[in-house]
C-alpha positions as YAML, in Angstrom:
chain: A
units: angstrom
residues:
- id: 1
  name: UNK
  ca: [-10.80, 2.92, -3.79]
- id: 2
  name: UNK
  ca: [-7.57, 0.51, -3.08]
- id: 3
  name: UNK
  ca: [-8.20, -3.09, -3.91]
- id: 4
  name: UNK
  ca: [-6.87, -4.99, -1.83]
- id: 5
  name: UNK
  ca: [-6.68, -9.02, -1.14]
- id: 6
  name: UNK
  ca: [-6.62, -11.30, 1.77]
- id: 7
  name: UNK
  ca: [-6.72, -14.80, 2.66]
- id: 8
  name: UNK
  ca: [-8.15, -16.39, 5.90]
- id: 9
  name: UNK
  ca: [-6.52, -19.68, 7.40]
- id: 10
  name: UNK
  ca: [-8.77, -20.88, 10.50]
- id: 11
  name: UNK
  ca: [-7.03, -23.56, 12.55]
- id: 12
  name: UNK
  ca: [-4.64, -24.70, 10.16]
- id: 13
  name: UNK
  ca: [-1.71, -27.72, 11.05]
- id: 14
  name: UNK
  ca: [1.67, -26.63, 11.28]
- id: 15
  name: UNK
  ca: [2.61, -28.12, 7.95]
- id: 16
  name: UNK
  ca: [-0.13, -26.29, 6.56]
- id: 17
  name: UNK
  ca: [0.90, -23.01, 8.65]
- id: 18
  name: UNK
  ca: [4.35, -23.53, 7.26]
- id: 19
  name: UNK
  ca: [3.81, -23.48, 3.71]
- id: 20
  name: UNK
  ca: [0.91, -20.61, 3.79]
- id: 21
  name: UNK
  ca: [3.87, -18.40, 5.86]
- id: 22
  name: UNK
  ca: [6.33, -19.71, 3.51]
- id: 23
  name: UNK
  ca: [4.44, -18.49, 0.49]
- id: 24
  name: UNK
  ca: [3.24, -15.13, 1.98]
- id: 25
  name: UNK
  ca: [6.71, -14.24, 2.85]
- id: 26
  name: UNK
  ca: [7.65, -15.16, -0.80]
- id: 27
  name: UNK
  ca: [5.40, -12.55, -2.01]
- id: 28
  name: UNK
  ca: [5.89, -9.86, 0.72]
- id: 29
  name: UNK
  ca: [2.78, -9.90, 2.12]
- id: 30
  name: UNK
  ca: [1.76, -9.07, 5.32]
- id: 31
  name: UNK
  ca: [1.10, -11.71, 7.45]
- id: 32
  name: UNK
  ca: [-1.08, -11.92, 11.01]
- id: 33
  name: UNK
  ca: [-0.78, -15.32, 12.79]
- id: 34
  name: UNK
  ca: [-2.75, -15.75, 16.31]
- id: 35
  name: UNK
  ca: [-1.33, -18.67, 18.17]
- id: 36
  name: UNK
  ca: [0.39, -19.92, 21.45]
- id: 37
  name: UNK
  ca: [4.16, -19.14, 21.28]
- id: 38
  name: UNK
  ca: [7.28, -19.09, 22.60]
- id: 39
  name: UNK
  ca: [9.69, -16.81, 22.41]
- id: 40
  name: UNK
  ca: [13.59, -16.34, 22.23]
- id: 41
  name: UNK
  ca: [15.74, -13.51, 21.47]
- id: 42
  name: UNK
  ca: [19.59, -13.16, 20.90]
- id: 43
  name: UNK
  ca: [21.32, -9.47, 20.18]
- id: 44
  name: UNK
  ca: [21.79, -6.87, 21.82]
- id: 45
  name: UNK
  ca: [20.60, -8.50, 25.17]
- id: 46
  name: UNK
  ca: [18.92, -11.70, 25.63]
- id: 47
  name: UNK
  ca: [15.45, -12.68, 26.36]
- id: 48
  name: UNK
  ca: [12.95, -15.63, 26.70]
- id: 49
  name: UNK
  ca: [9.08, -15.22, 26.80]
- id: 50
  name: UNK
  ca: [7.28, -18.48, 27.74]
- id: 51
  name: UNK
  ca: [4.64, -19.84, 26.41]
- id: 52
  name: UNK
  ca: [1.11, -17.66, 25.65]
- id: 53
  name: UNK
  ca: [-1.45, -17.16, 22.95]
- id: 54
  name: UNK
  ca: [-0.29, -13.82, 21.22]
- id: 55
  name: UNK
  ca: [-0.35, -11.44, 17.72]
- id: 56
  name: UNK
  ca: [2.25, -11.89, 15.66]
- id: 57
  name: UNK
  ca: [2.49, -9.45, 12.80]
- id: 58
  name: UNK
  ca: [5.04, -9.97, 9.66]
- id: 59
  name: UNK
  ca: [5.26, -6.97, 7.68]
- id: 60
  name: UNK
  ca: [6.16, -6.63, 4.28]
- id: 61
  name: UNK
  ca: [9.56, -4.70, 5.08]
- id: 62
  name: UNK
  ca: [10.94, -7.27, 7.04]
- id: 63
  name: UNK
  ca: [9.40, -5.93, 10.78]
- id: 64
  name: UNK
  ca: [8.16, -8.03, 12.88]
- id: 65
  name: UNK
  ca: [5.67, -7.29, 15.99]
- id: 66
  name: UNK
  ca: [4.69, -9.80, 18.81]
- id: 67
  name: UNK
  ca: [1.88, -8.30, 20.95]
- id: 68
  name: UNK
  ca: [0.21, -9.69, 23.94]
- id: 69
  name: UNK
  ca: [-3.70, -9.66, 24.59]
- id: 70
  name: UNK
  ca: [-3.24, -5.98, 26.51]
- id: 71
  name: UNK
  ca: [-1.12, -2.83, 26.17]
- id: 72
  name: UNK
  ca: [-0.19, -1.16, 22.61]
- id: 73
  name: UNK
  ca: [3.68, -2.08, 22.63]
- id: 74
  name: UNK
  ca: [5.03, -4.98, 21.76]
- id: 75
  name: UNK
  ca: [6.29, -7.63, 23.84]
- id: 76
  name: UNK
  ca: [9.41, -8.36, 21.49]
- id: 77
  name: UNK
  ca: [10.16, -7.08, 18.48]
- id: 78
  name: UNK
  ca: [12.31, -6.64, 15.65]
- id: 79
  name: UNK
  ca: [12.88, -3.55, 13.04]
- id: 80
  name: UNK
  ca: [12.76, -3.54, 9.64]
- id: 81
  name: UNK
  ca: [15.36, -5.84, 6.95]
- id: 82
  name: UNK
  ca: [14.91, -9.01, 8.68]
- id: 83
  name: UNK
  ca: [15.20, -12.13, 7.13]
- id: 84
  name: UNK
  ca: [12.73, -15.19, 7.64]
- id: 85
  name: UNK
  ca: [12.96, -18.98, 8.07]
- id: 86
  name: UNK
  ca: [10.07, -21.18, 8.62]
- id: 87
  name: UNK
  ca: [9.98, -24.56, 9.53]
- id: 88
  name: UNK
  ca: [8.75, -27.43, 11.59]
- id: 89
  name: UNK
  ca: [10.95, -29.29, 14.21]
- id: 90
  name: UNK
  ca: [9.26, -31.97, 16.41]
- id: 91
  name: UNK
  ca: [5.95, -30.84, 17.22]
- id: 92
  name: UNK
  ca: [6.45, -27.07, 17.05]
- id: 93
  name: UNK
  ca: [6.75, -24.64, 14.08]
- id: 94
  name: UNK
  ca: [9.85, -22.35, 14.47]
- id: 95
  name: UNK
  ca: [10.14, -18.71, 12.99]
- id: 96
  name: UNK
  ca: [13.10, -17.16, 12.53]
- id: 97
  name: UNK
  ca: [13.75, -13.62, 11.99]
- id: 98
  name: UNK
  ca: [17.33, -12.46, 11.56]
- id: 99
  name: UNK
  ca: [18.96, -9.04, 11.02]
- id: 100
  name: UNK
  ca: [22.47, -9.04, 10.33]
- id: 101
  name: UNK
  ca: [23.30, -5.24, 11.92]
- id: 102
  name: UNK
  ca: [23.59, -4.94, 14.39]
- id: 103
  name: UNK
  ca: [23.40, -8.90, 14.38]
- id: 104
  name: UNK
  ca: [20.26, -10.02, 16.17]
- id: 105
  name: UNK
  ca: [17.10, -13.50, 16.34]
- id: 106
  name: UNK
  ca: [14.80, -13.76, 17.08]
- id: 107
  name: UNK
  ca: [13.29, -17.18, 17.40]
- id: 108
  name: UNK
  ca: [9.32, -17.90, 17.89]
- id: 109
  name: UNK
  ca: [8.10, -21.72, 18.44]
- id: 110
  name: UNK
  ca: [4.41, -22.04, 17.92]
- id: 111
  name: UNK
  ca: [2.89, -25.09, 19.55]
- id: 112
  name: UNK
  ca: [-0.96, -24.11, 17.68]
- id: 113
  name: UNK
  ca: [-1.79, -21.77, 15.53]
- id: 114
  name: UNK
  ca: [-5.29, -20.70, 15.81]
- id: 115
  name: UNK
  ca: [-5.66, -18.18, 12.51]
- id: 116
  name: UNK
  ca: [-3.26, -16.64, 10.11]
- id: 117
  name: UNK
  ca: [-4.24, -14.13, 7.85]
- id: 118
  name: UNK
  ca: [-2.19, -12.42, 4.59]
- id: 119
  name: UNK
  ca: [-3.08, -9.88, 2.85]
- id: 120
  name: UNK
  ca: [-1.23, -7.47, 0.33]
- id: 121
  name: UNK
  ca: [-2.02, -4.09, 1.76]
- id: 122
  name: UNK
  ca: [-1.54, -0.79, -0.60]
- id: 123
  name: UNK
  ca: [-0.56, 2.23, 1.54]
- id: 124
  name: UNK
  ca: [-0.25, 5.67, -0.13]
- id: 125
  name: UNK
  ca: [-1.76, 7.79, 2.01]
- id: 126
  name: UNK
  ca: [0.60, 10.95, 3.04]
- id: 127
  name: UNK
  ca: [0.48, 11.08, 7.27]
- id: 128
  name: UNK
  ca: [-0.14, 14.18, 8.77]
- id: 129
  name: UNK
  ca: [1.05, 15.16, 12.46]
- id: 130
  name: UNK
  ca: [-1.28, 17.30, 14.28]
- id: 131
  name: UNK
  ca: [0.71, 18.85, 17.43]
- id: 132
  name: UNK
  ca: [-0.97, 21.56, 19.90]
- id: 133
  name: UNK
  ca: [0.61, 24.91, 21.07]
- id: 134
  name: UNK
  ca: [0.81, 22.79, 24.61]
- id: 135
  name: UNK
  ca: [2.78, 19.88, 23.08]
- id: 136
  name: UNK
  ca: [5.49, 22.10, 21.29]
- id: 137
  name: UNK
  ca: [5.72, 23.86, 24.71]
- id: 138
  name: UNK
  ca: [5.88, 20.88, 26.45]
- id: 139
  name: UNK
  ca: [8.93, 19.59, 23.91]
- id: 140
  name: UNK
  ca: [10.74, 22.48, 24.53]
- id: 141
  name: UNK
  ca: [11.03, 22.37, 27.96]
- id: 142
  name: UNK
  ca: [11.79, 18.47, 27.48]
- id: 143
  name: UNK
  ca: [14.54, 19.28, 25.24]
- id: 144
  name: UNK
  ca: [15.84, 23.25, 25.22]
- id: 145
  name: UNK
  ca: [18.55, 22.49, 22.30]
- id: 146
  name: UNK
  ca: [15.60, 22.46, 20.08]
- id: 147
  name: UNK
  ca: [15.87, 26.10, 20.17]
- id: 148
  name: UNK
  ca: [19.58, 26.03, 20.34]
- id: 149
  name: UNK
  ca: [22.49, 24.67, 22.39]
- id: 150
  name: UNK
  ca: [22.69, 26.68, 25.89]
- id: 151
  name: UNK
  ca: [18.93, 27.82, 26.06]
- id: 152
  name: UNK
  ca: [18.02, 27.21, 29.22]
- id: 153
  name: UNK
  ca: [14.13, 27.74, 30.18]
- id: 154
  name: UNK
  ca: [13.57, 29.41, 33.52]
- id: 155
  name: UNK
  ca: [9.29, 29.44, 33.82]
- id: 156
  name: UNK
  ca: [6.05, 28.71, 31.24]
- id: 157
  name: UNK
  ca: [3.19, 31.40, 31.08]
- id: 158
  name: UNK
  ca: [5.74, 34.43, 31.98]
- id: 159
  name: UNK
  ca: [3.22, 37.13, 32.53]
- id: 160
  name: UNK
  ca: [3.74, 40.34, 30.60]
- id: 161
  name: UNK
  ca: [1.61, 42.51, 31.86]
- id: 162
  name: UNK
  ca: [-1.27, 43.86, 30.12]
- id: 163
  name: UNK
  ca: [0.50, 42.20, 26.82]
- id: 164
  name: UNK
  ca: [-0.52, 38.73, 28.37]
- id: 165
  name: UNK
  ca: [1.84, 35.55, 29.02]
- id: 166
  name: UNK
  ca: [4.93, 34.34, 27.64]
- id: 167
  name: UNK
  ca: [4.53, 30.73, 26.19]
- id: 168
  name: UNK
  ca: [8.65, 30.14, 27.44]
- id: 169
  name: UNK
  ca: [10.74, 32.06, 29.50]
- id: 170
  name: UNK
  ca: [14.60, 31.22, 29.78]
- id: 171
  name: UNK
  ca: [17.80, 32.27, 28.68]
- id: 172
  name: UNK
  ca: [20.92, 31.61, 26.58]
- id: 173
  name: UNK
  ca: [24.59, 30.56, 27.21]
- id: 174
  name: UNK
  ca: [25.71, 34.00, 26.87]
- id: 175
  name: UNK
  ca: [23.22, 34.89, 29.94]
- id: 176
  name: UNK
  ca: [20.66, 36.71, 27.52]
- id: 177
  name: UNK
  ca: [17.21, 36.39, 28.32]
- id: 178
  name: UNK
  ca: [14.98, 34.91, 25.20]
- id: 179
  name: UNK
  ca: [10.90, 35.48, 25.25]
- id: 180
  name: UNK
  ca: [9.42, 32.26, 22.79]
- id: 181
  name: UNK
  ca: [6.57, 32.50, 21.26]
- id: 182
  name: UNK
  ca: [5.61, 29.28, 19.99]
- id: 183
  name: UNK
  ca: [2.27, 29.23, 16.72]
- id: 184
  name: UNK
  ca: [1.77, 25.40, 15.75]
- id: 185
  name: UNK
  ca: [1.16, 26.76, 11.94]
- id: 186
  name: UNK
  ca: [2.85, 28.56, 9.75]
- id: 187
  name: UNK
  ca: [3.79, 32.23, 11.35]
- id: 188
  name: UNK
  ca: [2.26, 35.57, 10.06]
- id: 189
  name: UNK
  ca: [2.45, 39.31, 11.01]
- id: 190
  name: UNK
  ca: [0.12, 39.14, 13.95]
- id: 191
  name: UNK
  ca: [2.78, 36.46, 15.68]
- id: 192
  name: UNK
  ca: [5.29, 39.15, 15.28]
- id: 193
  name: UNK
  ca: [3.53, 41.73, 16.51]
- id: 194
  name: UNK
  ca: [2.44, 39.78, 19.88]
- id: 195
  name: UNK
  ca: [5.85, 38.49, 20.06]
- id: 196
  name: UNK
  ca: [7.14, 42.69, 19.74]
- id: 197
  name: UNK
  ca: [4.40, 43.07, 22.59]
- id: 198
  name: UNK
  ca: [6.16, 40.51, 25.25]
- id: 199
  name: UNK
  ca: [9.55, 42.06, 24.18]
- id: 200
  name: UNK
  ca: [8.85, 45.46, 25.31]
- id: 201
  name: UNK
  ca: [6.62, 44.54, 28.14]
- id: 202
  name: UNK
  ca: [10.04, 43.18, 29.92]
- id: 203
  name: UNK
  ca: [12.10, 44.98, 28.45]
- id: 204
  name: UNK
  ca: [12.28, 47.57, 31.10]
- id: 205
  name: UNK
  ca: [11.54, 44.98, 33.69]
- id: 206
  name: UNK
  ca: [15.52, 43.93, 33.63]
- id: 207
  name: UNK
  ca: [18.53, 44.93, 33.34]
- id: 208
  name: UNK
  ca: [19.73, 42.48, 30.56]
- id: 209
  name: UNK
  ca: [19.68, 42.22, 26.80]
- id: 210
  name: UNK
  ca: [16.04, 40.34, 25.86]
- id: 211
  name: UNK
  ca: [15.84, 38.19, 22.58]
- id: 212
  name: UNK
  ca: [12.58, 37.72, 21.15]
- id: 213
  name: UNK
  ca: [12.15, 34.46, 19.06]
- id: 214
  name: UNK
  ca: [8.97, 33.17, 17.26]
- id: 215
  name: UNK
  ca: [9.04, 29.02, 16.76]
- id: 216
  name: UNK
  ca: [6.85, 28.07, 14.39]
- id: 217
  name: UNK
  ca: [6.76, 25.43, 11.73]
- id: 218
  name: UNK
  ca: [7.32, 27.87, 8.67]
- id: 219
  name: UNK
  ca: [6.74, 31.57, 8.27]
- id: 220
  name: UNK
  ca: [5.33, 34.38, 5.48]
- id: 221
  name: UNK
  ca: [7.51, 36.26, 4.05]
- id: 222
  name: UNK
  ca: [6.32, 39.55, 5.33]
- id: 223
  name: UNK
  ca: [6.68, 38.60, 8.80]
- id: 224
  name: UNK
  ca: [9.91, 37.36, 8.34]
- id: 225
  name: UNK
  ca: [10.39, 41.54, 6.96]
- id: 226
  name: UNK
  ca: [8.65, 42.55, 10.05]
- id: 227
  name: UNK
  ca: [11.00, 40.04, 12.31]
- id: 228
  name: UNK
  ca: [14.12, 41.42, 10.32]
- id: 229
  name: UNK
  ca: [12.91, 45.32, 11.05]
- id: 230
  name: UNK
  ca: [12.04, 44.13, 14.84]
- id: 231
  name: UNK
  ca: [15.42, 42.60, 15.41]
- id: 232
  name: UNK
  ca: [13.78, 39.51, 16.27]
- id: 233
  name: UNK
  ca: [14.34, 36.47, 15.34]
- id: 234
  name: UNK
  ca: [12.66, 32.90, 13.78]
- id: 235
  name: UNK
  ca: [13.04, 29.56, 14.80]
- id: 236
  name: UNK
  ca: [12.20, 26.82, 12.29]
- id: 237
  name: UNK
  ca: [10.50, 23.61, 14.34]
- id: 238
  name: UNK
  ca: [8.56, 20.98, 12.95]
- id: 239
  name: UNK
  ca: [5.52, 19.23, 14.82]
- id: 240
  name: UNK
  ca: [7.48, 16.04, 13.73]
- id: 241
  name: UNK
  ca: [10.03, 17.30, 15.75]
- id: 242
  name: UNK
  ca: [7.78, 17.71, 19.16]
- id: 243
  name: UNK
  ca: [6.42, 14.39, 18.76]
- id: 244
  name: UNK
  ca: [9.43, 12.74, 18.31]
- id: 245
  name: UNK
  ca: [10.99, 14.18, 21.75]
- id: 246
  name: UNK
  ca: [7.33, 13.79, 23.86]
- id: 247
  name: UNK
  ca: [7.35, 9.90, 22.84]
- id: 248
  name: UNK
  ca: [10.57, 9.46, 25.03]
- id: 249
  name: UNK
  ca: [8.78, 11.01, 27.74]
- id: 250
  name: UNK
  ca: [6.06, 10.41, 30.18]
- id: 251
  name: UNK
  ca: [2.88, 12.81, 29.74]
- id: 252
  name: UNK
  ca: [4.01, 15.41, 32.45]
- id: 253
  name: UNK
  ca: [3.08, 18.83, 33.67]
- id: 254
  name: UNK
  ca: [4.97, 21.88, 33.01]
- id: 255
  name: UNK
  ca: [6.09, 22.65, 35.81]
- id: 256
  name: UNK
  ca: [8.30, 19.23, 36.14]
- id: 257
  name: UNK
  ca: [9.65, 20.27, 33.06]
- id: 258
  name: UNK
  ca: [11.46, 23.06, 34.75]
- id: 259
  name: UNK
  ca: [12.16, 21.25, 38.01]
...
C-alpha cells in the first residue's frame, strides 16, 4: 500500500487560501480548490469566463485544470511547466499560471473559496490501453496512413466467401488491392492462416495484384516465417496508436468512415 497525505481547508479567508496554495505549490503538491472564479486567458487566443463556482486542479507538473459542475473537459486549461503566482489584490485572490512557450496566462480571481485540498499523491502504476478489434478498425478507416501513405480503404466486412469477411478492404497508391486483417494482440499462426484464406478467396475474384497484410500489435516469430513463406506481409500498430486517432473523432459508424 502507497501512503499517502492530505490536508483539508474548509472555508478558509483568502489570506489563509493564499499562504496554504503558496506552501503546497512550494512542495509540489497537488492542489484542489472549489470556489467562485473568474477567469482570464492570454496566448494563443484570448478568453474570459465570468464569474461561477468551479474545480480547480493544480498538479504537481505544473498543469492546471478548471472544470465546471458538468461535462469531463475542462473549461480552460493549461499544460504542463507552468509557473505559479498567488496573491491577494483588493478583495479577490489572483492565480497566475504562466508558460513561457509558446508564451501563454492564465489568470483566475477567486472572490470565495469554499475548500482546498493538497495532498502529495504517489503514482507508479504502469497504464494499460485496452482497444477492441472494432476500435482499431474504426482508426483505420479514420486515418489510412496508419497502414501506409496512399492506402486508401474502399468497404469494412468485405465478404470472402465461405472464408468469411474482410475486417478492411482498400487499396494502395500503386492501385493494388490490400485485404487487412486486424488481431488486437499479439499475432500467431492461425492470423496468418485466416489472413492466406481472404487472399485466395479474391484472388480470382479480380483482375489485380492482392496484398494481404496482418495489423497487429506484435507478432510470433513463426508466423512472421509463415507470413515470409505466404508473401504476406505485417503491419506493426499499437492500441496507443488507435486511441490516439479515435479521441480526435466523434464515435461514428463505419460506414461514414468510408463516405
Amino acid at each position: 500500500m502507497v501512503n499517502m497525505s492530505f490536508s483539508t481547508y474548509n472555508s478558509p479567508s483568502l489570506e489563509d487560501a493564499l499562504h496554504i496554495i503558496r506552501d503546497a505549490l512550494s512542495r509540489h503538491m497537488l492542489t484542489v480548490l472549489f470556489g467562485n472564479c473568474r477567469v482570464e486567458y492570454e496566448g494563443r487566443a484570448s478568453s474570459t469566463l465570468e464569474w461561477g463556482v468551479r474545480l480547480v486542479i493544480l498538479k504537481a507538473d505544473g498543469s492546471v485544470l478548471i472544470h465546471r459542475p458538468t461535462g469531463y473537459e475542462p473549461v480552460n486549461w493549461q499544460p504542463p511547466g507552468s509557473s505559479f503566482r498567488v496573491e491577494v489584490l483588493d478583495d479577490n485572490l489572483k492565480l497566475t499560471a504562466v508558460r513561457s512557450q509558446p508564451k501563454e496566462i492564465l489568470n483566475i480571481f477567486f472572490s470565495q473559496i469554499h475548500h482546498i485540498l493538497t495532498s502529495s499523491l504517489a503514482d507508479t502504476g504502469e497504464f494499460s490501453l485496452y482497444v477492441s478489434e472494432l476500435d482499431m478498425k474504426k482508426a483505420i478507416l479514420a486515418s489510412p496512413s496508419l497502414i501506409e501513405e496512399g492506402f486508401h480503404p474502399l468497404s469494412a466486412e468485405k465478404e470472402a466467401g465461405e472464408a468469411g469477411f474482410v475486417d478492411v478492404f482498400g487499396e494502395d497508391r500503386n492501385g493494388n488491392l490490400v485485404i487487412i486483417e486486424i488481431k488486437r494482440v499479439q499475432a500467431g499462426k492461425d492470423a496468418v492462416l485466416q489472413l492466406k484464406r481472404y487472399v485466395d478467396a479474391l484472388r480470382g475474384k479480380f483482375n489485380r495484384p492482392i496484398r494481404g497484410i496482418l495489423v497487429a500489435p506484435e507478432i510470433q516469430k513463426d508466423a512472421q516465417f509463415l507470413l515470409a513463406v505466404n508473401n504476406l506481409e505485417f503491419k506493426q500498430l499499437s492500441p496507443r496508436a488507435c486511441y490516439d486517432v479515435l479521441k480526435t473523432f466523434k464515435v461514428k459508424k463505419l460506414s461514414e468512415f468510408l463516405t
